[in-house]
C-alpha positions as CSV (number, residue, x, y, z in Angstrom):
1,X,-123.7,29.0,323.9
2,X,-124.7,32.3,322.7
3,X,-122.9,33.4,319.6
4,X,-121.9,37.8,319.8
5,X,-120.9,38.0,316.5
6,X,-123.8,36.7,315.3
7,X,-126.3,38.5,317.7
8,X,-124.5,41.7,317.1
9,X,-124.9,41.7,313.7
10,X,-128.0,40.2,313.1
11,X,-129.2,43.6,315.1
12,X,-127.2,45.3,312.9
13,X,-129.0,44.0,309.9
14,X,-132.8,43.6,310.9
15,X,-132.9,47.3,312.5
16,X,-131.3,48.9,309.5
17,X,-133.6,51.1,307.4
18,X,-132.2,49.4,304.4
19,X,-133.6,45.7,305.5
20,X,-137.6,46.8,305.7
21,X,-137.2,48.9,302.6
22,X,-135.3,45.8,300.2
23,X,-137.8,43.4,302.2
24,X,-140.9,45.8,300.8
25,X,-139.4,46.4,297.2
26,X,-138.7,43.0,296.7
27,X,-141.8,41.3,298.0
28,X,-143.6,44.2,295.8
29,X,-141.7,43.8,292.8
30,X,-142.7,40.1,292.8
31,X,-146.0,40.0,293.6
32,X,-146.3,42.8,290.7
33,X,-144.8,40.4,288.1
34,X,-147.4,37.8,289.2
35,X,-150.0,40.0,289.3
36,X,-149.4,41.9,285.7
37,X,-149.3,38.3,284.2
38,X,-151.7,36.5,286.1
39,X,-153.7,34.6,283.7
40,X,-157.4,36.0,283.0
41,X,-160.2,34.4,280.6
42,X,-159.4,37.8,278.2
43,X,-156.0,36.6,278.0
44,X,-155.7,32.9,278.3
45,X,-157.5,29.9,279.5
46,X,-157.3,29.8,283.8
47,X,-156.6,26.0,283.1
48,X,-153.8,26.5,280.3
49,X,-150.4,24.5,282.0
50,X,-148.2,26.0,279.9
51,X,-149.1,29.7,280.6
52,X,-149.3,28.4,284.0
53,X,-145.6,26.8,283.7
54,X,-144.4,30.1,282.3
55,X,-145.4,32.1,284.8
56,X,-143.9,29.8,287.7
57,X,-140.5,29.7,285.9
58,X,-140.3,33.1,285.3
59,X,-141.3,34.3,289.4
60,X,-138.1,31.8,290.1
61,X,-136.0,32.9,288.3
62,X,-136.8,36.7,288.8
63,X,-137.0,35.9,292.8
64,X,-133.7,33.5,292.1
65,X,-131.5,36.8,290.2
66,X,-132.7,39.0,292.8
67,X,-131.9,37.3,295.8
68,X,-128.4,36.5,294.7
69,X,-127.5,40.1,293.5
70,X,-128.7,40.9,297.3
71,X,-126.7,38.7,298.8
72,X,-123.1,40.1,298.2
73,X,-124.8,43.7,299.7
74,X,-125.1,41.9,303.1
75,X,-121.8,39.4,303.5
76,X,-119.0,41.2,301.6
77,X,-118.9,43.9,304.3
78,X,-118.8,41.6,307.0
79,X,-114.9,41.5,307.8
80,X,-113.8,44.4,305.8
81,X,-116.0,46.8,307.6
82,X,-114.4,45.4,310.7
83,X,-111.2,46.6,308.8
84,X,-112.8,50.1,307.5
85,X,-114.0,50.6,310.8
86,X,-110.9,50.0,312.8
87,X,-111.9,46.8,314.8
88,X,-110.4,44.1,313.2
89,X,-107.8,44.0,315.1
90,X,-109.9,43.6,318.3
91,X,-112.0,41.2,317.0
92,X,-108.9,38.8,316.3
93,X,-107.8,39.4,319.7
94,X,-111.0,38.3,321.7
95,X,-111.7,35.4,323.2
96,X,-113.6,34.1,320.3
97,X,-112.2,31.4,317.9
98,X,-112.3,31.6,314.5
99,X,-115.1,29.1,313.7
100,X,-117.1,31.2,315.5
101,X,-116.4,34.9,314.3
102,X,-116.7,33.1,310.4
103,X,-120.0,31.5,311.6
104,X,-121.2,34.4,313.2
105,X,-120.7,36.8,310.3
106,X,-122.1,33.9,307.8
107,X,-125.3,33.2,309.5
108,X,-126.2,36.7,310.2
109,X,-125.0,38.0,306.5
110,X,-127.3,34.7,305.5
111,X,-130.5,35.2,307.3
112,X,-131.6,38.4,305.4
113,X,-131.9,36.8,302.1
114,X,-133.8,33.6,303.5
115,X,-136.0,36.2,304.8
116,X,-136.5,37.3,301.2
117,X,-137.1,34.2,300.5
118,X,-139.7,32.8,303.1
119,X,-142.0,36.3,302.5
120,X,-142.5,34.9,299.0
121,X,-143.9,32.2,300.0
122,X,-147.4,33.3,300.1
123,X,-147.5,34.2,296.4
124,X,-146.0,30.8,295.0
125,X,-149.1,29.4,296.7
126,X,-151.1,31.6,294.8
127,X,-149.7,30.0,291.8
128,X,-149.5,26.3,292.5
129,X,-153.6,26.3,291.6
130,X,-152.9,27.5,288.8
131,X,-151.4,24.1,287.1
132,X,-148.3,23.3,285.4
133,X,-145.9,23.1,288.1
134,X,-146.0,20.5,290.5
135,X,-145.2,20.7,294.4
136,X,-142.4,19.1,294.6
137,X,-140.9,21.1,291.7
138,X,-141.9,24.4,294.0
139,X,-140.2,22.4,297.0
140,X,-137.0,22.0,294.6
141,X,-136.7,25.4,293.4
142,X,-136.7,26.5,297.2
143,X,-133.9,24.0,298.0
144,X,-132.2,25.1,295.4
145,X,-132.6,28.3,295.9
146,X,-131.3,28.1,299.8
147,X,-128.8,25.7,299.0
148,X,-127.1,28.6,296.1
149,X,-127.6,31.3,298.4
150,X,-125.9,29.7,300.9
151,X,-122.8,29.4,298.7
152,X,-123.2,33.0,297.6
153,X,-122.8,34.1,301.1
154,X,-119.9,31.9,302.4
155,X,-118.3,33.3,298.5
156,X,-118.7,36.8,300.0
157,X,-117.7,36.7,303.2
158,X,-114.1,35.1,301.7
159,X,-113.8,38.1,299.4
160,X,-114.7,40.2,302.4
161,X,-111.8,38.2,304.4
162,X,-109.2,38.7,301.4
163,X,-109.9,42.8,300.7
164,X,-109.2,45.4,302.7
165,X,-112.1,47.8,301.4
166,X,-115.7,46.9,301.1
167,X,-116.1,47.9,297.2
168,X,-113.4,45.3,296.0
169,X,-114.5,42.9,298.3
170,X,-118.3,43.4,296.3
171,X,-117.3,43.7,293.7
172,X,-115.4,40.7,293.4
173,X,-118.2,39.2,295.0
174,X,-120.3,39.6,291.8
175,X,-117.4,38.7,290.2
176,X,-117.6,35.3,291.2
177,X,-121.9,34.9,292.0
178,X,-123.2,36.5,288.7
179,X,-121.8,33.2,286.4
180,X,-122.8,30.6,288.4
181,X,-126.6,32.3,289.1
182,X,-127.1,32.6,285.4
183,X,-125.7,29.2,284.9
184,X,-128.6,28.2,287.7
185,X,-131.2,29.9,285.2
186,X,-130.3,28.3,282.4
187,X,-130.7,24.9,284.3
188,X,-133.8,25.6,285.5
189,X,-134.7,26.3,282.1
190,X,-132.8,23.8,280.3
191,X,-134.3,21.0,282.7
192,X,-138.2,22.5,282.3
193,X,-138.3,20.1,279.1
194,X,-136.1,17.2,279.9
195,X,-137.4,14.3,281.5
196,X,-139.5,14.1,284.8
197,X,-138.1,14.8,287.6
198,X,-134.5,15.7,286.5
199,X,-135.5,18.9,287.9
200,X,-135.9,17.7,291.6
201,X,-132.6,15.7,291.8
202,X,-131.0,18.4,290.3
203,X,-131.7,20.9,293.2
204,X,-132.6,19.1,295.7
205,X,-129.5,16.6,295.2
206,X,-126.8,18.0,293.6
207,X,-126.8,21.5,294.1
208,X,-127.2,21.4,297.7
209,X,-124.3,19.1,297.5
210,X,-122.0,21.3,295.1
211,X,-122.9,24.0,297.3
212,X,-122.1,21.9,300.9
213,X,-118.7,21.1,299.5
214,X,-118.0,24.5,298.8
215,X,-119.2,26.0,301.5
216,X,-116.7,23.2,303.8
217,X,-113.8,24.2,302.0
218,X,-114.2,28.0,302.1
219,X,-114.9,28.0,305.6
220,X,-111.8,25.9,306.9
221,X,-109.5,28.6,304.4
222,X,-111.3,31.0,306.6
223,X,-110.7,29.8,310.1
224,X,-107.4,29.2,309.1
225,X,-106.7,32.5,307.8
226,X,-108.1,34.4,311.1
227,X,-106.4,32.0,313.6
228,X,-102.8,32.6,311.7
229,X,-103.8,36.3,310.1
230,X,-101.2,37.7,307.9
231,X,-98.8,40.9,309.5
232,X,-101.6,43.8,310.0
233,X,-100.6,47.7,310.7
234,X,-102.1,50.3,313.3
235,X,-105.7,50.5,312.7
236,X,-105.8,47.1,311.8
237,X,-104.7,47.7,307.9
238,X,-103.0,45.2,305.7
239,X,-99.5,46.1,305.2
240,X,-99.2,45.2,301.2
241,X,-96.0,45.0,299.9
242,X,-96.3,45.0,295.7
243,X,-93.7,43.4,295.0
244,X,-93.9,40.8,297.7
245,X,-97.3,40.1,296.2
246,X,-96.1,39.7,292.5
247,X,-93.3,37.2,293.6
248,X,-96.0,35.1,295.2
249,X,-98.9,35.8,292.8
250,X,-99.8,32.5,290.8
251,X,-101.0,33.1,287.0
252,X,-101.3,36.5,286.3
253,X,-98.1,38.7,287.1
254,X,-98.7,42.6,286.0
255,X,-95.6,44.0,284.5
256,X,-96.3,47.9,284.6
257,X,-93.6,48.6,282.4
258,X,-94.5,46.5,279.6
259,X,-97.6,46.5,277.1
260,X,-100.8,46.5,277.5
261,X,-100.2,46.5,281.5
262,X,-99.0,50.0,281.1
263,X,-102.4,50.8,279.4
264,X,-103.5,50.7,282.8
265,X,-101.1,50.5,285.2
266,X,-98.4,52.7,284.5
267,X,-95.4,52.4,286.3
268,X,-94.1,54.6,289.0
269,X,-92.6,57.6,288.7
270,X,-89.1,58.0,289.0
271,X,-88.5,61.1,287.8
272,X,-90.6,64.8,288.5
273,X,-93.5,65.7,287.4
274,X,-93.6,67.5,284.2
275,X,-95.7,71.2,284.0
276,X,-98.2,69.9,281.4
277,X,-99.5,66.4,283.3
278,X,-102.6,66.6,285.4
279,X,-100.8,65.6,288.7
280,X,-104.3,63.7,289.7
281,X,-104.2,61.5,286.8
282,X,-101.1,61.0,287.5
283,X,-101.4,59.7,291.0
284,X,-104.7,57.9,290.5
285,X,-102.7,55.5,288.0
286,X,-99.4,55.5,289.1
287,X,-100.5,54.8,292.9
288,X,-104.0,54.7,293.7
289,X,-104.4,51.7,291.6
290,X,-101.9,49.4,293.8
291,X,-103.0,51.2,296.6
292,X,-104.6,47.9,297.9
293,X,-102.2,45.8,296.1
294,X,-103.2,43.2,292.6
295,X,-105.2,40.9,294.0
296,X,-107.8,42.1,292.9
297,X,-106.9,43.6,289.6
298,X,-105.3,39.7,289.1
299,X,-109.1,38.1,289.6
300,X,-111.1,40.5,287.3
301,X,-108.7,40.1,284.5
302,X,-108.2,36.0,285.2
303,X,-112.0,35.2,285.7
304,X,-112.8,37.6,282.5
305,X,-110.6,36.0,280.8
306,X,-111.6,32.4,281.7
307,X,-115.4,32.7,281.3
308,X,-114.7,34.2,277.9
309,X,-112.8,31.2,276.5
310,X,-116.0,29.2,275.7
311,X,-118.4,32.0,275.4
312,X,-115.5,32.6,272.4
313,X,-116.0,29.4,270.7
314,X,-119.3,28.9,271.3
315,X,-120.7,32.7,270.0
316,X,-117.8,33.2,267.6
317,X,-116.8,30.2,266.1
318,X,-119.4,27.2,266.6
319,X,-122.4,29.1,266.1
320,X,-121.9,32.4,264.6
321,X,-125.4,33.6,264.7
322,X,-124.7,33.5,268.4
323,X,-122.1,36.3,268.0
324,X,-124.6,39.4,269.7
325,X,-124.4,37.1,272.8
326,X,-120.8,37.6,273.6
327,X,-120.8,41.5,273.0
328,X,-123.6,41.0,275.4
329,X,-120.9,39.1,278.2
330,X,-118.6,42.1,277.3
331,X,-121.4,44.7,278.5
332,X,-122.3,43.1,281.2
333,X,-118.3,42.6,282.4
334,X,-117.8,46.7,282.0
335,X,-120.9,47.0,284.4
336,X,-119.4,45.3,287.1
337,X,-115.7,46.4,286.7
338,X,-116.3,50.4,285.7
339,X,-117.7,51.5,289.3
340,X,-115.1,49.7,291.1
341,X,-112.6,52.3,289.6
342,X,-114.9,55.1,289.3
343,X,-117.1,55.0,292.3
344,X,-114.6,55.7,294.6
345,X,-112.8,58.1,293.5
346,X,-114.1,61.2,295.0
347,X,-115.7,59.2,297.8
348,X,-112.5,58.0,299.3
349,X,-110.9,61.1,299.4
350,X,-114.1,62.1,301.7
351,X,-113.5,58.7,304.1
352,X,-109.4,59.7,304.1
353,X,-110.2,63.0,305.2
354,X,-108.2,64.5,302.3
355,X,-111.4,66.1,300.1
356,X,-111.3,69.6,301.2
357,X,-107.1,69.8,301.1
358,X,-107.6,68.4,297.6
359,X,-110.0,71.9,297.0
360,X,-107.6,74.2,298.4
361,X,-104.7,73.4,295.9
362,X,-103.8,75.1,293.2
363,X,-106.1,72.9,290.7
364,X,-109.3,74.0,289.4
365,X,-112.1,71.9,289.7
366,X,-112.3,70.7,286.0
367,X,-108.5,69.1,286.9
368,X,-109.5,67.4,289.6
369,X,-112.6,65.9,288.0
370,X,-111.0,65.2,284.6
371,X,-108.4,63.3,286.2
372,X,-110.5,61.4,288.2
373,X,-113.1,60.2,285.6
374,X,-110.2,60.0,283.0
375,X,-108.5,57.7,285.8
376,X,-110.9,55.1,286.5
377,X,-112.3,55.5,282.7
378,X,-109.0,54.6,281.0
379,X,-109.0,51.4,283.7
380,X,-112.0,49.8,282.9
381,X,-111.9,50.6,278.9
382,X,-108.7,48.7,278.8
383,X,-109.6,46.2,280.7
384,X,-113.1,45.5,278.5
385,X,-110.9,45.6,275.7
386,X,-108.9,42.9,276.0
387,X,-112.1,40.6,275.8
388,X,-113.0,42.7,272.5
389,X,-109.9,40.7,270.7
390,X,-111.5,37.8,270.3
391,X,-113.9,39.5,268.1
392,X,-111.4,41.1,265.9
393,X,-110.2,37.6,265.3
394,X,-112.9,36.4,264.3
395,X,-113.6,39.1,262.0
396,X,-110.5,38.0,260.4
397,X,-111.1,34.4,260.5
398,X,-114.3,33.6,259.9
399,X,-115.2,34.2,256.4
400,X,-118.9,34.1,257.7
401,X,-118.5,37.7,259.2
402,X,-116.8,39.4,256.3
403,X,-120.7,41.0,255.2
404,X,-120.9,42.1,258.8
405,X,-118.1,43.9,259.4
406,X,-120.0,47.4,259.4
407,X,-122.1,45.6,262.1
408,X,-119.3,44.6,264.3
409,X,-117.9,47.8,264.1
410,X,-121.4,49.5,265.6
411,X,-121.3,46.8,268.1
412,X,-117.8,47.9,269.7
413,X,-119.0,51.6,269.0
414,X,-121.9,50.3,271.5
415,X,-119.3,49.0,274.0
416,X,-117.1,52.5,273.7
417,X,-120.3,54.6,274.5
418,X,-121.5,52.0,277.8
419,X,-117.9,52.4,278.8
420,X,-118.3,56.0,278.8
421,X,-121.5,55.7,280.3
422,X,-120.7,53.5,283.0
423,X,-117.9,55.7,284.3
424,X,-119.9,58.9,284.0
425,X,-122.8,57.5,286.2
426,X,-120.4,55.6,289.0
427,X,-118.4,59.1,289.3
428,X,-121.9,60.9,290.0
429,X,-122.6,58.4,292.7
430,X,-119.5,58.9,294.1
431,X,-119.6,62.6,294.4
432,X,-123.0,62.2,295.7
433,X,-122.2,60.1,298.8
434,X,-120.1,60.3,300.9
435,X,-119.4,56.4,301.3
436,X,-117.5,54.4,298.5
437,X,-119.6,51.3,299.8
438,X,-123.1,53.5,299.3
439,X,-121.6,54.8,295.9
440,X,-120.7,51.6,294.2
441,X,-124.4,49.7,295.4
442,X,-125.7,52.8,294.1
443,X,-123.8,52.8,291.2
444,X,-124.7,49.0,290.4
445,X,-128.3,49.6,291.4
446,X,-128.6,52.4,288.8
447,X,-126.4,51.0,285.9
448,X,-128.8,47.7,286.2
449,X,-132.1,50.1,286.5
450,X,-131.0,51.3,283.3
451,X,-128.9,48.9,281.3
452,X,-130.9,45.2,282.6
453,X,-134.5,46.9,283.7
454,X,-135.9,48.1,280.5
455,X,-134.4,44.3,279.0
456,X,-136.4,42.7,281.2
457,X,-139.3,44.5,281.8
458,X,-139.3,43.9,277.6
459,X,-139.1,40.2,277.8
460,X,-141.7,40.1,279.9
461,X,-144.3,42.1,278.3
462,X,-143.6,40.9,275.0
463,X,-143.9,37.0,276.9
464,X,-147.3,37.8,278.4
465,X,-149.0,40.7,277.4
466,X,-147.7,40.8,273.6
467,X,-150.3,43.2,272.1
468,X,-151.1,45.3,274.6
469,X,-150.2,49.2,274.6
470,X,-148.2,48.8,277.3
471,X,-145.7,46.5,275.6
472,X,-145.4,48.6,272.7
473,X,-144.4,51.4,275.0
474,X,-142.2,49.5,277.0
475,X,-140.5,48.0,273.4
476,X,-139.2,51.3,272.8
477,X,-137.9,52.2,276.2
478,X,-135.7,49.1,276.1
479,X,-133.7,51.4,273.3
480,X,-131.6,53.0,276.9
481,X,-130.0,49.3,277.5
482,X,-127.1,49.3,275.6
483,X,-127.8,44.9,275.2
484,X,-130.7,46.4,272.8
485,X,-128.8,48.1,270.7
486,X,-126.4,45.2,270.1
487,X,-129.1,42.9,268.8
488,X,-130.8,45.9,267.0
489,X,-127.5,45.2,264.8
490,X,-127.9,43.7,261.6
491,X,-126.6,40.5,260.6
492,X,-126.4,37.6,257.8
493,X,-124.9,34.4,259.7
494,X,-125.4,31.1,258.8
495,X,-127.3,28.9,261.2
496,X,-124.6,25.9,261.5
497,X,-126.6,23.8,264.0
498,X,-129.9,23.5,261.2
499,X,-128.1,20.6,259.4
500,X,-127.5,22.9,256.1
501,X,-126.6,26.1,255.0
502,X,-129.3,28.1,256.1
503,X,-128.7,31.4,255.8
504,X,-130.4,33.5,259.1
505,X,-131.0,37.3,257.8
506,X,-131.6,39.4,260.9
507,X,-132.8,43.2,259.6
508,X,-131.5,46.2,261.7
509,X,-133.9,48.3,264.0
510,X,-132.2,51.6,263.4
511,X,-134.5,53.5,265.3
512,X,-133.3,51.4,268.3
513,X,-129.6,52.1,267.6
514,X,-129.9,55.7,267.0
515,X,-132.0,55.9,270.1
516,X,-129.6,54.6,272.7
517,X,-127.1,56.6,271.0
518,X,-129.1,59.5,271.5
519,X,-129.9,58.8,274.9
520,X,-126.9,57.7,275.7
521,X,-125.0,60.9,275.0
522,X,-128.0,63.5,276.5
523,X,-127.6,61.2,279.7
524,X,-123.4,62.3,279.4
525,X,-124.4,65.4,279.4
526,X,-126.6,65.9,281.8
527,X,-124.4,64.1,284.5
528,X,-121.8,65.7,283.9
529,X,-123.1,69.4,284.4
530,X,-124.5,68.0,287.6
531,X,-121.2,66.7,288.4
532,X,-119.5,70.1,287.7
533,X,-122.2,71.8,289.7
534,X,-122.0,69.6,292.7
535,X,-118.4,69.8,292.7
536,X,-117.9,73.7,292.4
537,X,-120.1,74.3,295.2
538,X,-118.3,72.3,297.2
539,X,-114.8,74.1,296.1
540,X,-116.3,77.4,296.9
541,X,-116.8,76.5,300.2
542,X,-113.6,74.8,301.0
543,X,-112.1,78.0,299.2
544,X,-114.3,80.1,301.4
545,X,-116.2,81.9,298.6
């Protein structure tokens, strides 16, 4: 029998503007990596392996990153735009069972990304004469590939089932899929040199098997949780009680009244407001935060926390010359938490209705927008802080970093500024649309475009087409990411795993640091006048002017 939920949605998906144009960019994108590298007899030999071998890796990988930051986009909106759009309490009283609304949703939030998949097809095969990688590793890689996607999706649609709005259900999303698809790269690169064939029992045996497992138990904690769903208000909202959720919570437990969890969650106020306090600072922290209860707050700070336990000791302690690498997990963290408190914050007020009553009140519009970038800012600084402690503490105990303390310094002055960053560019997006779920892809779409893009597009070059003009050029464009400026730091760290005391000297690319530094703080600038802009016009109208 026919599933709805599946039909509907699949509809939903493949006539959406949004599928042909992320079906054309990414087969595009692709096919222009292959083609910009594609081996030539002024470059290389046609019959080289290894440049052959290099080129097949890399189009995985690329196509394997790609696909699974795609993936959230299409399955963590599945059951909390039922709950954003006032359905879901509908949906759970049709005649449908619960295997089949979770199936339904899963196969249609699914089918887009194989389809990203299967159009690449065509230009793998363009490879495969090339040499170096066999069919049966292309045949594993795809495996793989479908079998981690498939996880990625069924990971989605339970953060979808757990949230009640679409940007902390994606959010979380990449939360939990960014780790484990850079732990798939490094496998596939990690098992490139190991022995024959460890690459094709890895994915085709146990990953699809790790991912199977998974998938089983996510899917019975789903159907279980939409045939006995918990107590739901009108419109189909989850009634949150705070501190019903902290009694229950297991591990974390936010105390708002103690330190640091009054950094960023202050408590409630008890008392009036004083004359001096920006009453919209004051309610995006004391209220807006819980809004939606700790959940989610709870994850991001656990899962941080856990991942950086053995990036710690690895980076910081084991190998010390490894040290830009964590600064680099730290960056990467305040990419993904910053627009969740940022790129909402003038959008929602649009989706409650309450934008133009918030333009009519006494506040002028520097108020309103310093309290809400100061809001979500103060958030997400605090909350990339508490991984930057394992740093200090390394400072002061490993002798090994006391000559680089000037450099460790820069490197947290890097973090300061991306923080900074980060919140300026998600509060553009979300005075710009009028959707928090547009405004945070968007947000994530252009942090990467200019934070990971210019990396990559670096590595690349510099991997294939090392002395050309164009590398050189894109060299110093890679000075915008903020992951360039932290290994343009210098340092003098001893190589523990050579077998001595070999001392590695890396020299300091200043005109990289004082170029993201530069751009960086012209890029501040520049949003934020178009911030101002945008948001007085549309203050005058509300005010009539």
């Amino acid at each position: 029998m026919a599933n709805p939920v599946f039909q509907r949605e699949l509809v939903a998906h493949l006539r959406a503007h949004r599928s042909f144009a992320l079906q054309a960019v990414f087969v595009l994108l692709l096919g222009a990596l292959v083609a910009i590298a594609w081996p030539t007899e002024n470059r290389v030999a046609v019959n080289n392996p290894e440049q052959a071998r290099r080129l097949v890796d890399l189009f995985f990988i690329g196509q394997f990153l790609l696909a699974s930051l795609t993936t959230p986009v299409f399955a963590a909106g599945a059951l909390t735009g039922e709950k954003e759009r006032k359905t879901y309490e509908m949906l759970l009283a049709s005649a449908l069972r619960p295997a089949q609304i979770v199936g339904g949703k899963w196969a249609a939030a699914l089918l887009p990304s194989v389809l990203l998949i299967i159009s690449t097809l065509p230009i793998v095969m363009l490879c495969l004469p090339l040499g170096g990688v066999s069919l049966y590793e292309v045949l594993a890689a795809y495996v793989g590939l479908l079998a981690a996607l498939t996880c990625f999706s069924m990971v989605s649609i339970w953060c979808s089932a757990k949230f009640a709005r679409t940007t902390a259900a994606l959010a979380t999303a990449y939360l939990f899929v960014l780790p484990p698809a850079l732990i798939g790269v490094f496998l596939w690169q990690a098992l490139g040199s190991a022995a024959a064939g460890s690459r094709i029992v890895t994915f085709i045996g146990l990953v699809p098997i790790a991912s199977a497992v998974i998938c089983s138990i996510l899917f019975l904690t789903l159907t279980r949780l939409l045939r006995y769903p918990p107590d739901v208000g009108s419109e189909g909202r989850d009634v949150i009680d705070e501190q019903q959720e902290l009694r229950e919570a297991v591990g974390l437990i936010i105390q708002r009244d103690q330190f640091p969890d009054r950094l960023f969650a202050p408590a409630k106020r008890t008392d009036l407001l004083p004359d001096d306090v920006n009453p919209v600072l004051d309610k995006e922290l004391r209220s807006e935060l819980f809004s939606q209860g700790t959940l989610m707050l709870r994850l991001v700070i656990q899962a941080s926390l856990l991942l950086a336990v053995p990036l710690m000791g690895a980076c910081l302690y084991f190998q010390p010359r490894w040290a830009p690498w964590y600064l680099a997990y730290v960056l990467l963290f305040n990419m993904l938490t910053a627009p969740v408190f940022c790129a909402g914050s003038v959008s929602a007020e649009r989706e409650r209705q309450t934008l133009d009553l918030l333009l009519v009140t006494t506040l002028k519009p520097g108020q309103i927008l310093w309290g809400k970038l100061f809001s979500g800012l103060r958030v997400s600084t605090v909350l990339t802080m508490f991984l930057m402690w394992p740093v200090v503490l390394a400072c002061v105990f490993v002798p090994d970093f006391y000559p680089n303390l000037l450099s460790f310094v820069g490197m947290t002055l890097v973090v300061c500024v991306t923080c900074l960053v980060t919140a300026v560019v998600s509060l553009f997006c979300s005075v710009s649309f009028r959707k928090s779920y547009v405004s945070l892809t968007t947000a994530y779409l252009a942090l990467g475009c200019l934070f990971l893009l210019p990396q990559a597009a670096d590595y690349f070059m510099q991997s294939f087409l090392p002395e050309s003009a164009a590398a050189r050029v894109v060299h110093s464009g890679a000075m915008v990411s903020p992951f360039a400026a932290v290994f343009a730091m210098p340092l003098d760290l001893p190589d523990l795993g050579a077998g001595s005391a070999r001392l590695v000297r890396r020299p300091a690319d200043w005109p990289t640091i004082a170029g993201y530094f530069t751009v960086q703080a012209v890029l501040v600038l520049v949003l934020l006048r178009l911030i101002v802009r945008m948001f007085r016009n549309r203050y005058d109208a509300a005010a009539g002017i």
